[in-house]
C-alpha positions in Angstrom: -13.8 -37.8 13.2 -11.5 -35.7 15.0 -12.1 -32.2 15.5 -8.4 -31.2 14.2 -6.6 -33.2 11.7 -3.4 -32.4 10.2 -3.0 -33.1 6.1 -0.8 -35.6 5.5 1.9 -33.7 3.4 1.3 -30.8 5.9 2.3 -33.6 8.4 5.3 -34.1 6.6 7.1 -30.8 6.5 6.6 -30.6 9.9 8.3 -34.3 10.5 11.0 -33.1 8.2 11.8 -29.8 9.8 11.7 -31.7 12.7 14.4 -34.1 11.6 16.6 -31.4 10.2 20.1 -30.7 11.4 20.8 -27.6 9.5 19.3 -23.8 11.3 16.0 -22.5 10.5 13.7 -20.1 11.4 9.6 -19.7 11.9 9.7 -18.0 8.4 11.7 -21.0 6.5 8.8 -23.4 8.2 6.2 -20.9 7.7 6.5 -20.1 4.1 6.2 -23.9 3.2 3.3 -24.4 5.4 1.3 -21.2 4.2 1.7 -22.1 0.5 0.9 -26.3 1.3 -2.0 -25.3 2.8 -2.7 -23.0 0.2 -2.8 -25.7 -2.0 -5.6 -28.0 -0.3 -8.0 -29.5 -2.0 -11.8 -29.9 -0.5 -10.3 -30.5 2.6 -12.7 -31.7 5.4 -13.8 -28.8 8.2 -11.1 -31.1 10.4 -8.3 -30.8 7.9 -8.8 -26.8 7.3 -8.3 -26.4 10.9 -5.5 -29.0 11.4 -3.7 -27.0 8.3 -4.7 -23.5 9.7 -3.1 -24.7 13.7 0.4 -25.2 12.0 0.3 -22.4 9.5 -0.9 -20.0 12.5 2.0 -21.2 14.8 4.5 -19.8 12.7 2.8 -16.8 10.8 2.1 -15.3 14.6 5.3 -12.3 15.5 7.3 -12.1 18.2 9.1 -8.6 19.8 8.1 -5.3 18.1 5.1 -5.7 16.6 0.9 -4.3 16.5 -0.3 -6.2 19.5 -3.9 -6.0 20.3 -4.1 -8.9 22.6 -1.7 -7.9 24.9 0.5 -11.1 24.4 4.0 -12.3 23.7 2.8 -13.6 20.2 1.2 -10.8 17.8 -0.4 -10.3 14.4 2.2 -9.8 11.5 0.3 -6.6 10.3 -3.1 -5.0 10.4 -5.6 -3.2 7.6 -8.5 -1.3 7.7 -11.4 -2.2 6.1 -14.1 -0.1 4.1 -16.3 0.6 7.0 -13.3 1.6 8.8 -12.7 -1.4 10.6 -9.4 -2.6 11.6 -8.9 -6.3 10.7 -5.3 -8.3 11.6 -3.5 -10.9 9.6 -3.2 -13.4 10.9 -6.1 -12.9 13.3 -6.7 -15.5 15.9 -10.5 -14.6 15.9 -12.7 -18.0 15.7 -9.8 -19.8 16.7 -11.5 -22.9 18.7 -9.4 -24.4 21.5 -8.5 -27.5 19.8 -5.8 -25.6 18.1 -3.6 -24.7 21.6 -4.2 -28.5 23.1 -2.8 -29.6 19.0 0.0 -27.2 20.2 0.8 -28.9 23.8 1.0 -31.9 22.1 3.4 -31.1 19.3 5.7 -29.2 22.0 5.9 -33.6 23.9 6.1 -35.0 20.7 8.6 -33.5 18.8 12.5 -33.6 19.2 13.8 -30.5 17.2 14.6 -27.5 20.4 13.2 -24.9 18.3 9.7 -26.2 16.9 9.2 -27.3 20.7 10.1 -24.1 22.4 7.8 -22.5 19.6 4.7 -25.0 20.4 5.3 -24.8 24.1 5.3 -21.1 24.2 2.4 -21.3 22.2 0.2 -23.2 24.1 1.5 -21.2 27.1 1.0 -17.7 26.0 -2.6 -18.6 24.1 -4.4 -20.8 26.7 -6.8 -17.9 28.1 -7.3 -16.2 24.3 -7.6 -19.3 22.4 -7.7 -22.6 24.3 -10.1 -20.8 27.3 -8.3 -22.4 30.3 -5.7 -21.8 32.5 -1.8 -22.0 31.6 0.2 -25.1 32.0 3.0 -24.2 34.0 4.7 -27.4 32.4 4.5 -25.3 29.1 6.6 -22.9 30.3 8.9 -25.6 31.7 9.0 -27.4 28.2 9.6 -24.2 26.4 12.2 -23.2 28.5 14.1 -25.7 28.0 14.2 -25.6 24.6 14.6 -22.0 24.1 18.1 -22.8 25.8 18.7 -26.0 23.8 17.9 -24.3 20.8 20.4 -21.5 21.2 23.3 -23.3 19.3 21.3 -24.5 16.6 20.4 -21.4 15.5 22.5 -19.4 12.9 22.0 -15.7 13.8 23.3 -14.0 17.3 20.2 -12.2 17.5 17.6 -14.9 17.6 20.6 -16.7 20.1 19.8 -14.1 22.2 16.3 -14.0 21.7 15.7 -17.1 23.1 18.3 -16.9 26.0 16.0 -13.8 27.0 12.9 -15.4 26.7 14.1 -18.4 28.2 15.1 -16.1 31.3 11.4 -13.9 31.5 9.9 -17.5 31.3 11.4 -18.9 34.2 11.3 -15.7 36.4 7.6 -15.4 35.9 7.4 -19.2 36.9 9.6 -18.7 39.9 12.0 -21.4 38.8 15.5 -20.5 40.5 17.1 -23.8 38.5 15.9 -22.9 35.0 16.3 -18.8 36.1 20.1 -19.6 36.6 20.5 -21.4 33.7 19.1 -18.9 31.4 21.1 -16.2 33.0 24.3 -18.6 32.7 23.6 -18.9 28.5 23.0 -14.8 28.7 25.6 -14.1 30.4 28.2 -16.7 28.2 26.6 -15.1 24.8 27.2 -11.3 26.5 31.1 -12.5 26.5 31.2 -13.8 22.9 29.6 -10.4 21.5 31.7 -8.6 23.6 34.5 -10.5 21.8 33.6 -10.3 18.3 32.5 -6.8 19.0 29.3 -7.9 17.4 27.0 -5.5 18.9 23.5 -6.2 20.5 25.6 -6.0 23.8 22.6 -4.1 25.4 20.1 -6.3 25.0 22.3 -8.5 27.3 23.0 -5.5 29.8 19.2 -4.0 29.7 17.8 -7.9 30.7 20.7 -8.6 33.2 22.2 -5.5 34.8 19.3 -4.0 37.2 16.9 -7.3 37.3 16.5 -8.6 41.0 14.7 -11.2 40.0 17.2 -12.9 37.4 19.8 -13.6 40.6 22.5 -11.7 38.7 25.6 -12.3 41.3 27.5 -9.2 42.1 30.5 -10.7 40.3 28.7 -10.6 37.0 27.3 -7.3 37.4 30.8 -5.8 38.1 31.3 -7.6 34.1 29.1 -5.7 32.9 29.7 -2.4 34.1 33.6 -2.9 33.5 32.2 -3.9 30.0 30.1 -0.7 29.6 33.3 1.2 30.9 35.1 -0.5 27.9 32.7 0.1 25.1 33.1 4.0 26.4 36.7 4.2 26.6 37.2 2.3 23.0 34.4 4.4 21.3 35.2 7.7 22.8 38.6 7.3 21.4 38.7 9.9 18.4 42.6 8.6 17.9 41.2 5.0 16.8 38.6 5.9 13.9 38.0 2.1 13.8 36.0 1.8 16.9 35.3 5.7 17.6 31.5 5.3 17.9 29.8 8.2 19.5 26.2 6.6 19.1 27.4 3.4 21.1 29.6 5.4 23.5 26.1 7.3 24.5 23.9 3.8 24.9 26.5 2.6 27.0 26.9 6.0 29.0 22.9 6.1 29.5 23.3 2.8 30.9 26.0 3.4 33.4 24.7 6.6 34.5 21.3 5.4 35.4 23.1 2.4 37.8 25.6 5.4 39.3 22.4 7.3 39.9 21.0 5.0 42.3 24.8 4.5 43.7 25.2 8.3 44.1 28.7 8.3 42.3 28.0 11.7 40.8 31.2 12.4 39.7 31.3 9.3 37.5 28.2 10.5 35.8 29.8 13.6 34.7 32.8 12.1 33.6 30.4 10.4 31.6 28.4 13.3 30.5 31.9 14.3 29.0 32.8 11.5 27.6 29.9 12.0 25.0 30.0 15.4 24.6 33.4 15.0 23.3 32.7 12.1 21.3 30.0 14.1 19.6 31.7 17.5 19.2 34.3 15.3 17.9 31.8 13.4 14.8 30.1 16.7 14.2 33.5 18.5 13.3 33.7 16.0 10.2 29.8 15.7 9.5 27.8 18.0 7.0 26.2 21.3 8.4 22.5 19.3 8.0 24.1 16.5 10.6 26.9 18.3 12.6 23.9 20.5 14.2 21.6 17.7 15.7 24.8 16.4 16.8 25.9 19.2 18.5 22.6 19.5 19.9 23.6 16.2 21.6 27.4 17.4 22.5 25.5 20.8 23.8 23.5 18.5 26.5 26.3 16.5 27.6 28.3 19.4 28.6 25.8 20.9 30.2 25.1 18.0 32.2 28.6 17.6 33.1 28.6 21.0 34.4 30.8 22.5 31.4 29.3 25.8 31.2 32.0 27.0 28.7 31.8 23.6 27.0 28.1 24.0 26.8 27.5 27.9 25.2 30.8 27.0 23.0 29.2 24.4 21.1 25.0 25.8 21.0 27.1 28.6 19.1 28.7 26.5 16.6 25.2 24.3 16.3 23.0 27.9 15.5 25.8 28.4 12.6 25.2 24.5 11.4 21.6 25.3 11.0 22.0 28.4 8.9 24.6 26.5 6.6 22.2 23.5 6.5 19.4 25.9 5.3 21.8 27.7 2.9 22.7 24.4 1.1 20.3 22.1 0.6 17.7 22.4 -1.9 14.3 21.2 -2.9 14.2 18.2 -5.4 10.5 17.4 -7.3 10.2 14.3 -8.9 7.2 12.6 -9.8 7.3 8.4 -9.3 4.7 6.2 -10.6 4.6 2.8 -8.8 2.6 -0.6 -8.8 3.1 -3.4 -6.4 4.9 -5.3 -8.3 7.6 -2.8 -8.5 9.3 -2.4 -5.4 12.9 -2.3 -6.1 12.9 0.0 -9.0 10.3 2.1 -6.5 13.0 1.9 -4.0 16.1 3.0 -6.5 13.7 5.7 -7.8 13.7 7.5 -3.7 16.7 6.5 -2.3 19.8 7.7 -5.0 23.6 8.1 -4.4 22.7 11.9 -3.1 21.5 11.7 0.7 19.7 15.2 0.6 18.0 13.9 -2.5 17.1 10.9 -0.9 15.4 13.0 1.5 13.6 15.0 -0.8 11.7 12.3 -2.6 10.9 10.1 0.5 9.7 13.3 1.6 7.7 13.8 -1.4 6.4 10.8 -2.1 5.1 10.2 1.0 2.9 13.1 1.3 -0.4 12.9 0.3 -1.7 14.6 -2.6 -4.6 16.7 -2.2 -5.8 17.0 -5.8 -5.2 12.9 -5.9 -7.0 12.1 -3.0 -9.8 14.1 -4.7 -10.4 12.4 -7.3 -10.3 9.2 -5.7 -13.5 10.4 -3.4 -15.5 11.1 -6.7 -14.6 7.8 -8.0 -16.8 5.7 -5.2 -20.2 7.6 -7.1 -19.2 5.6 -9.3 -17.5 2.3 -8.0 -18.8 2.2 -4.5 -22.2 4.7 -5.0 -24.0 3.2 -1.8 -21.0 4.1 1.0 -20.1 6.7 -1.6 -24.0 8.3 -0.1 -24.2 7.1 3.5 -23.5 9.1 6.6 -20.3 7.7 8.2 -19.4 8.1 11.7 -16.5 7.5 13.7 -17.0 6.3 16.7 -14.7 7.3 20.2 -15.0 4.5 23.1 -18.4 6.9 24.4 -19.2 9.6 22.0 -19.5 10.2 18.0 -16.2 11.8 17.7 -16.8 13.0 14.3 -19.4 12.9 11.4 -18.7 12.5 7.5 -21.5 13.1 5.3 -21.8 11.7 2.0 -19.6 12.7 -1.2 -22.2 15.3 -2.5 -22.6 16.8 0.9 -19.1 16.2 2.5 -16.4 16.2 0.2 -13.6 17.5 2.2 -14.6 15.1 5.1 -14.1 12.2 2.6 -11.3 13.6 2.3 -9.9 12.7 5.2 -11.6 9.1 5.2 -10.0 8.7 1.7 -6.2 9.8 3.5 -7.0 7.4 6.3 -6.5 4.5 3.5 -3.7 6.4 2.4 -1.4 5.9 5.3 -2.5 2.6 5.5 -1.3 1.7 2.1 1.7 3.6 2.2 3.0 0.6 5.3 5.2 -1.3 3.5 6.3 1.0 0.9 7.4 3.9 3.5 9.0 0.7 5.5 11.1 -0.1 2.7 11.9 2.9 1.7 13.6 3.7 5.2 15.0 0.4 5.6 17.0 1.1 2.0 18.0 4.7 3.0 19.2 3.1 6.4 21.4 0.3 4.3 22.4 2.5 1.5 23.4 6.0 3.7 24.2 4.2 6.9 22.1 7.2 8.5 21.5 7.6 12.0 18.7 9.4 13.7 20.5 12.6 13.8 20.1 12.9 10.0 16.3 13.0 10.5 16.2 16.0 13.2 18.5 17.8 11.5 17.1 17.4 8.2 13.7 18.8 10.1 15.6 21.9 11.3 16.7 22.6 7.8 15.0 25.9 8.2 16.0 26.8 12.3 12.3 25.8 13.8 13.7 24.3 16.3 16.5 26.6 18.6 16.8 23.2 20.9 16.8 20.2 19.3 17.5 17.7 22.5 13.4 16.6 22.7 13.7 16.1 18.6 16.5 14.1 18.6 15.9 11.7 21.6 12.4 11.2 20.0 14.3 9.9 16.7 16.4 7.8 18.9 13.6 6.1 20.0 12.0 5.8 16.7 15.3 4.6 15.4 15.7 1.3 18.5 11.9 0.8 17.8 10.6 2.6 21.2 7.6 3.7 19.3 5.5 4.5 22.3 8.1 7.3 23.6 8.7 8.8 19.7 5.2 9.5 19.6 4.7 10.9 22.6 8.2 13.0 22.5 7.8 13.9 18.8 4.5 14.5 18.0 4.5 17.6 20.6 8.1 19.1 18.6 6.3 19.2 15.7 3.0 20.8 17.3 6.1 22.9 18.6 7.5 23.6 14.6 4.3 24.4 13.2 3.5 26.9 16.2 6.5 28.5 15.3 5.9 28.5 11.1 2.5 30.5 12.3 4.7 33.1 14.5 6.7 33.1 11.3 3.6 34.3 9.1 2.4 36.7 11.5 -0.4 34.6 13.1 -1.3 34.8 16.9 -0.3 32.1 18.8 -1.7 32.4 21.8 -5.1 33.5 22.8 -7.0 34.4 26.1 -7.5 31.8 28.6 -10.9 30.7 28.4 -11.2 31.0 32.4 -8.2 32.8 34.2 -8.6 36.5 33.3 -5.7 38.5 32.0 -4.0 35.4 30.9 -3.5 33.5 27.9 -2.7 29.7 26.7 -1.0 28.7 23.3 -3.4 28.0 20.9 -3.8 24.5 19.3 -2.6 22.5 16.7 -6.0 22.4 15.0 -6.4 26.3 14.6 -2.5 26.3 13.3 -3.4 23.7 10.2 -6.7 25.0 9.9 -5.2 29.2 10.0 -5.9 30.4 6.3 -2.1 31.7 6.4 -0.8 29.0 7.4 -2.3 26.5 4.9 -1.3 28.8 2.5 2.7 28.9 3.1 2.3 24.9 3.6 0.3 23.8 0.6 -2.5 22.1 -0.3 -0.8 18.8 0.0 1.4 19.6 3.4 -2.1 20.7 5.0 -4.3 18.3 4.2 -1.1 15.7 5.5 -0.5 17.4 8.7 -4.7 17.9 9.3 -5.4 14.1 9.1 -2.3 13.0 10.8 -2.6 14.8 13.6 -5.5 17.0 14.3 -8.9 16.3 12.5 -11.1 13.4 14.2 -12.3 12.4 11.0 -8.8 11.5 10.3 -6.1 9.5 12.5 -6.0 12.7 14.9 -2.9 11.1 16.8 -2.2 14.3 18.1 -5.2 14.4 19.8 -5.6 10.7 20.6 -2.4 10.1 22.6 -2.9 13.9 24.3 -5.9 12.8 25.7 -4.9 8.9 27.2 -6.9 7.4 23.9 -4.6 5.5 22.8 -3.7 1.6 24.1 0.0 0.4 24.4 -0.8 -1.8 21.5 -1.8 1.3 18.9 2.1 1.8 19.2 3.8 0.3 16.4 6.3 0.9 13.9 4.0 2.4 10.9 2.6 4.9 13.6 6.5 5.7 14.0 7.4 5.7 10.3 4.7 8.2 9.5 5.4 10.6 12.3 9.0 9.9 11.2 8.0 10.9 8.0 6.1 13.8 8.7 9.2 15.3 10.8 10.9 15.2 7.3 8.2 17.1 5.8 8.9 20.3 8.3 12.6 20.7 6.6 10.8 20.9 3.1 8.2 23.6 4.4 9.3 26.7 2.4 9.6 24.7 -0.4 6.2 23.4 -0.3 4.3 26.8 0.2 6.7 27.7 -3.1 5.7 24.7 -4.9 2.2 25.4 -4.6 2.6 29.2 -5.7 4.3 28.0 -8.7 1.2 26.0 -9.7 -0.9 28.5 -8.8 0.9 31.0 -11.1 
């Protein structure tokens, strides 16, 4: 018997997707596969694995996504086990090679563009981790071409786009000029549609085309697309047209056409620029609310002073310090206490995100933050449920050392503690995902609501680092939010210890007569400090950022520990998350004195 064979009714949703005229996506395809195989019944070892080679081809993710194999195809998600482990679904692991030579053959077989550009790429992209060979340049050929053939079968621009782009990385990293200049050709004839229908998702077209040597962009077409950019800035800068005044899109474009003037020396155009969106943002923070007209000004304050506007530039800081105040003056605390079950999603998600945006705030804020006394009580529940781990030594293990040590629940309780808030964050993924993805739809916010929601109480005099870290968070850069915003709110909570009267610097340990700021860990572990925070705030901040027996990211990614793949979009949401919690902080040390009382 073969070592792979394909159920028969399994067989024939593929055949019938094959033959189907009407778009479709990996998901539509996936969804029937995962629940046919899901419905198999003793199948033979061969059938398991023909069932679990389609299922896989379309349950793997593609663009922004937890990738621990370094690939162009990633795991949907991840978990973390009891012992700590982190497991992936779906995980290739045990994978035999059969599966990628099933997948070269479906990509020669089958007619329909899409499922062969997806088998194609397949075998390509997984012949070293799964099928143990070498690639098959003539996978790369066969998904090219029906990445590009696939393009006006499919119904949204974005996956359109998509494929034109992979299409394009394909066939540079093959060193095909034919199939190069064809997928250029479809991405630049999509880049003229959006920029028709004013669709958006124009960058992804300029970031892939308009500094690429490689792609053979002529200089005819790169002229487009700077007079393009040039056109997005004029129209969105325009505060006389309130239909297409857009200062978020006037600034992507300017960022993109300052960068190519750089390396052109046209100066002055770059402070025309500059100008251009520190107008457009002086102009959206004169009609915004005190909590969002002062990260925006933040924004308008940079401009100018990158344009060289001195009185431009001290005009509008001045205006921004007054923002803060009012923000701080208006906006109060909300406490409401939400009780959910997985099974409950949408009335979670009405519960947090209500017709009131500073509410909304408040209780993703809340419910988000771990609860000490909660988190308690579920460490002196494994005596009970788990009493073997619930009594054995744990240790975390760094890549060449123990890098911390939790002793059992009768010994250690405030290190489970922090094993017990590990699970936490990791069950709070899709929840905290949703819950930003409804304030997003419902408030239409942008990512100047988040930093100036964190300055609530003036922590933060400049706020250019905080909001270009949001920025990123917001377009999915979750490598350059962590880096850029875990450091501002080191930054906040230094400050909240100035605040209280603690040191923040001490003697350096080796230069005499100078000093060095002291460190996140002896700010959340100061006595004061946790005291004006909270229980709940502490404990949050401590296994976040700067306890070892917790995620310690502040730690990890200061000291290179981290891998490009750790990056991903739950890593983003809770640091996201945990910015929101600094424009709560007063509130939180009161909260905690009211119980206490």
């Amino acid at each position: 018997m073969s070592a792979l064979a394909v159920p028969s009714f399994i067989e024939d949703i593929v055949q019938r997707f094959d033959a189907n005229e009407e778009p479709f996506d990996e998901f539509t395809i996936g969804g029937e596969l995962k629940t046919a195989r899901g419905a198999l019944i003793d199948p033979s070892e061969a059938e398991n694995l023909g069932a679990w080679a389609e299922v896989l081809a379309f349950a793997l993710a593609t663009g922004q996504h937890e990738n621990p194999w370094n690939n162009y195809f990633g795991p949907m998600g991840s978990g973390t086990n009891a012992d700590g482990q982190i497991f992936y679904f779906p995980d290739i692991t045990g994978t035999p090679p059969d599966v990628v030579t099933h997948w070269a053959a479906r990509a020669r077989s089958l007619k329909h563009p899409f499922l062969k550009s997806r088998y194609a790429d397949l075998a390509w992209e997984m012949s070293g981790l799964i099928g143990k060979r070498k690639r098959d340049p003539e996978d790369a050929r066969i998904a090219i071409d029906s990445y590009l053939n696939a393009v006006p079968r499919m119904a949204e621009d974005h996956n359109q786009v998509m494929f034109a782009i992979r299409a394009l990385d394909l066939a540079t990293l093959i060193d095909d000029k034919d199939r190069t200049d064809r997928a250029r050709a479809t991405l630049m004839d999509m880049h003229r549609a959006l920029m028709k229908t004013h669709a958006g998702m124009w960058w992804y077209t300029v970031d892939r085309l308009l500094e690429d040597k490689k792609a053979g962009v002529t200089d005819a077409e790169r002229d487009e697309l700077v007079a393009d950019l040039e056109s997005i800035i004029t129209k969105g800068s325009n505060t006389g047209d309130p239909t297409h005044f857009n200062p978020h899109e006037v600034k992507d474009a300017a960022e993109r056409l300052i960068s190519y003037y750089r390396r052109l020396n046209k100066f002055d155009d770059i402070r025309r620029l500059h100008k251009a969106v520190g107008e457009s943002f002086e102009h959206f923070a004169s009609n915004a609310d005190p909590m969002l007209a002062a990260a925006l000004l933040q924004t308008a304050t940079d401009e100018y002073r990158d344009a060289g506007l001195k009185d431009e530039r001290d005009r509008t800081r001045i205006l921004m310090q007054q923002k803060i105040g009012a923000a701080g003056e208006t906006l109060q605390s909300v406490e409401h206490k939400i009780e959910i079950t997985k099974d409950d999603m949408d009335k979670f998600l009405d519960l947090v995100v209500v017709d009131d945006l500073g509410t909304s705030f408040v209780r993703i804020t809340r419910e988000f933050m771990l609860k000490r006394g909660e988190l308690e009580k579920e460490v002196q529940k494994t005596l009970k449920e788990a009493p073997i781990v619930a009594h054995i030594t744990q240790m975390v293990m760094a890549d060449d050392h123990v890098a911390a040590k939790i002793g059992s629940v009768g010994e250690d309780a405030f290190g489970r503690l922090f094993h017990q808030a590990k699970f936490s964050f990791q069950f709070a993924t899709p929840w905290l995902a949703q819950a930003f993805r409804r304030l997003f739809e419902r408030h239409e916010v942008v990512a100047e609501h988040f930093s100036g929601w964190a300055n609530r109480h003036g922590l933060f005099e400049d706020m250019s680092l905080l909001v270009e870290g949001a920025r990123a968070w917001e377009r999915n850069d979750h490598v350059k939010a962590a880096h850029v915003l875990i450091l501002q709110i080191e930054r906040a909570l230094r400050k909240i210890a100035d605040s209280l009267g603690v040191p923040v610097t001490k003697p350096h340990p080796k230069v005499s007569g100078t000093s060095v700021a002291i460190g996140l860990g002896e700010i959340l572990y100061n006595d004061k400090v946790a005291e004006a925070l909270g229980p709940d705030a502490t404990l949050h901040f401590q296994a976040l950022y700067a306890d070892p027996r917790g995620m310690n990211l502040r730690n990890e990614i200061a000291h290179g520990l981290m891998d490009a793949g750790q990056f991903y979009w739950h890593i983003g949401n809770l640091i996201v998350h945990s910015l929101m919690m600094l424009g709560l902080w007063k509130e939180f040390g009161d909260l905690s004195k009211k119980r206490r009382d």
